[in-house]
C-alpha positions as CSV (number, residue, x, y, z in Angstrom):
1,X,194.4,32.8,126.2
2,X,194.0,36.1,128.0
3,X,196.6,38.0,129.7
4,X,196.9,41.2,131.6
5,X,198.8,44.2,130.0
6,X,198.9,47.8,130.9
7,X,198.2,50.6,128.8
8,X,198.4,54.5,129.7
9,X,195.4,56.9,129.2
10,X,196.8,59.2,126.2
11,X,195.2,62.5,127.7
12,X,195.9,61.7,131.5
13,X,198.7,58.9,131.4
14,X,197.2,57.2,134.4
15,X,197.9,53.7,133.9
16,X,195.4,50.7,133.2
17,X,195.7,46.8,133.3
18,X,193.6,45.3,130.3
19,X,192.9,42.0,130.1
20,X,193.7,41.1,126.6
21,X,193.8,38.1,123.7
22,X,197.2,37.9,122.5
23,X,200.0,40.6,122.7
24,X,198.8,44.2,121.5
25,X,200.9,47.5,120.3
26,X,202.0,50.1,122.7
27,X,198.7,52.2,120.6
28,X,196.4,49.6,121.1
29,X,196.4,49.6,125.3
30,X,197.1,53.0,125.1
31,X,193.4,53.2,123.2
32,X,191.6,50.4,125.2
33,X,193.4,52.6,128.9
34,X,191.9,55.6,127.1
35,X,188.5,53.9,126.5
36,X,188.2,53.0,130.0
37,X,189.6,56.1,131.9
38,X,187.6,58.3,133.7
39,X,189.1,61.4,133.3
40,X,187.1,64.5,131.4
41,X,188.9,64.5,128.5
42,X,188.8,60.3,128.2
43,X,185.2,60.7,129.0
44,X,184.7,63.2,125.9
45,X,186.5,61.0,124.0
46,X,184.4,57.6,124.6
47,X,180.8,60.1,124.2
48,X,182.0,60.7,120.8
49,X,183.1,57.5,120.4
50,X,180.0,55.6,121.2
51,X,178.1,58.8,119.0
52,X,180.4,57.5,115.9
53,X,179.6,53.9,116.3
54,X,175.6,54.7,116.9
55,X,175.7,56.7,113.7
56,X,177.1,54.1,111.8
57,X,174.8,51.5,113.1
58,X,171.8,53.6,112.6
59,X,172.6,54.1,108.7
60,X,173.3,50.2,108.8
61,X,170.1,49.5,109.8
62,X,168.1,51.7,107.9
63,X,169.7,51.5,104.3
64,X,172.6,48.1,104.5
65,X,169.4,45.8,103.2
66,X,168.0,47.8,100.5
67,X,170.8,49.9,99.3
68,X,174.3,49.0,100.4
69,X,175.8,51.7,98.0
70,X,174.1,54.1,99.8
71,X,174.9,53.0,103.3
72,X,178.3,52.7,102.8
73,X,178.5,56.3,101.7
74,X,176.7,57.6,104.5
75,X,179.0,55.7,107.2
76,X,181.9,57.2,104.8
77,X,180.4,60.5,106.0
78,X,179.9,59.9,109.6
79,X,183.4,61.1,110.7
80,X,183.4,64.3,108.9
81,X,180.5,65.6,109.3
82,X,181.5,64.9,113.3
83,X,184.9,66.7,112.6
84,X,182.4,69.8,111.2
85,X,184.1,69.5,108.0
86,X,180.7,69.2,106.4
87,X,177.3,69.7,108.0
88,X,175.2,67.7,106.3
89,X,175.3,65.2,102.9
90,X,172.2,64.2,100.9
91,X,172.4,61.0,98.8
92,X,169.2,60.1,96.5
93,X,168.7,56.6,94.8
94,X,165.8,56.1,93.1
95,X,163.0,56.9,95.7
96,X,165.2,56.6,98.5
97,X,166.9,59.5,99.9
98,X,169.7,59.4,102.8
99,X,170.7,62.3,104.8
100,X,173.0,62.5,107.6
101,X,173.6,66.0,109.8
102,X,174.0,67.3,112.7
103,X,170.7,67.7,115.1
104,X,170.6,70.9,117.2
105,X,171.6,68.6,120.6
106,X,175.0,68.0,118.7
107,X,173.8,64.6,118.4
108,X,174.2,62.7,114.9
109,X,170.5,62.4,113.3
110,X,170.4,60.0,110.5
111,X,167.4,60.1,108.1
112,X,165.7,57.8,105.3
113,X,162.7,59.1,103.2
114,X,161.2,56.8,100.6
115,X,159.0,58.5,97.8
116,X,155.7,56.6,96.8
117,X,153.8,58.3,94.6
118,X,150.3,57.1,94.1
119,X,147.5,58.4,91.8
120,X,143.9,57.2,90.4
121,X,142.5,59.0,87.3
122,X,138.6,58.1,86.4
């Protein structure tokens, strides 16, 4: 059953109603008020927000079916290399490599490069 509750944006304090399942924490409508404010800093917050999630979905879908190892390392990574507490990380497996980094747009470019080698002799 859904009810309304109100949470306060926690970098303006303007104050939201949420609809929500169930009763949440004080830090919980505080997030979801945050999520849906509209002021700057609110709006910074929900770009890099959505840029964290993307991230992670990108390195889902590129390595989750072959190499789950690897894909959980590189969502591991997502957050710190958005802090800029590391530009870049490099995983290899076999003849997959993984690397996640920051593009020049700020933006969050995830990569996959698979090695085949091929040669004939005669």
């Amino acid at each position: 059953m859904k009810n309304l509750q109100t949470g306060a944006c926690i970098y303006c304090g303007q104050i939201r109603q949420i609809e929500v399942d169930g009763r949440r924490t004080e830090q919980e409508l505080a997030n979801l008020a945050t999520m849906k404010c509209t002021c700057p800093d609110a709006k910074a917050a929900q770009k890099v927000e959505h840029m964290q999630l993307t991230a992670e979905t990108n390195v889902e879908k590129l390595f989750k079916e072959e190499n789950p190892d690897m894909a959980s390392l590189l969502k591991a990574a997502v957050l710190p290399i958005m802090g800029d507490r590391i530009d870049q990380i490099t995983i290899k497996s076999g003849k997959m490599t993984g690397k996640i980094s920051i593009n020049s747009k700020g933006g969050i470019k995830v990569e996959r490069t698979d090695t085949n080698k091929k040669a004939l002799e005669a």
